[in-house]
C-alpha positions as CSV (number, residue, x, y, z in Angstrom):
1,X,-74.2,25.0,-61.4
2,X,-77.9,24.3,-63.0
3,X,-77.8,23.7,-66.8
4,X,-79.5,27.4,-67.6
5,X,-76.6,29.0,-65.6
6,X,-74.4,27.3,-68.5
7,X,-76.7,28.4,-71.0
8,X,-76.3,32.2,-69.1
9,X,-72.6,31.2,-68.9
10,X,-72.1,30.4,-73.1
11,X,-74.3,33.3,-74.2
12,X,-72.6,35.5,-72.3
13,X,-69.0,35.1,-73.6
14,X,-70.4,34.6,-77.1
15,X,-71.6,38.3,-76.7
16,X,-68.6,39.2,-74.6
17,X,-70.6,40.6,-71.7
18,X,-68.4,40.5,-68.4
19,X,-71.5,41.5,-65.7
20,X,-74.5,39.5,-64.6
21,X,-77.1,40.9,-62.5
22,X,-77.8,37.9,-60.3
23,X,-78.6,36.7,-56.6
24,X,-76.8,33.1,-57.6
25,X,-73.7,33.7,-55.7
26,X,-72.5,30.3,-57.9
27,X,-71.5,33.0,-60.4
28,X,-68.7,34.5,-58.4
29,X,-67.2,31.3,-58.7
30,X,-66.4,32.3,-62.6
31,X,-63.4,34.3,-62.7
32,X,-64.4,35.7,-66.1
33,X,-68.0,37.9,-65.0
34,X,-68.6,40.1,-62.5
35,X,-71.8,39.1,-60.6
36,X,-73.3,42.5,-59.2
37,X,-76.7,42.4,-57.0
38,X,-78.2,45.0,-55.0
39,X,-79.0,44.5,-51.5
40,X,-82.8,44.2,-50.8
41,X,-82.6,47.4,-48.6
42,X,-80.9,49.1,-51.1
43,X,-84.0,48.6,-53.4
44,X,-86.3,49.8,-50.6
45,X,-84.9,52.7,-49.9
46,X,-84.6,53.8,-53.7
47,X,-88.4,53.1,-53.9
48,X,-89.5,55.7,-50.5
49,X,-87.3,58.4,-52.2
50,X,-88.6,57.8,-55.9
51,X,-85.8,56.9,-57.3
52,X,-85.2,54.7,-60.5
């Protein structure tokens, strides 16, 4: 894991936020957080039907 994932890592349980928002699947390896990304064609298909 790269030195700012740590920093992501600290902050994180300092504010007690359990979710990340992340394409580094080296976060699933943290029991603690839940790493949640959307697939690219999910995006894609949220931007042709004007969703936000």
């Amino acid at each position: 894991m790269k030195p700012s994932d740590a920093v992501h890592l600290v902050t994180m349980e300092k504010e007690g936020v359990t979710n990340i928002a992340s394409e580094n699947s080296e976060f699933d390896n943290v029991s603690e957080i839940k790493r949640i990304w959307l697939a690219q064609k999910d995006l894609s298909r949220k931007a042709k039907s004007g969703a936000q």
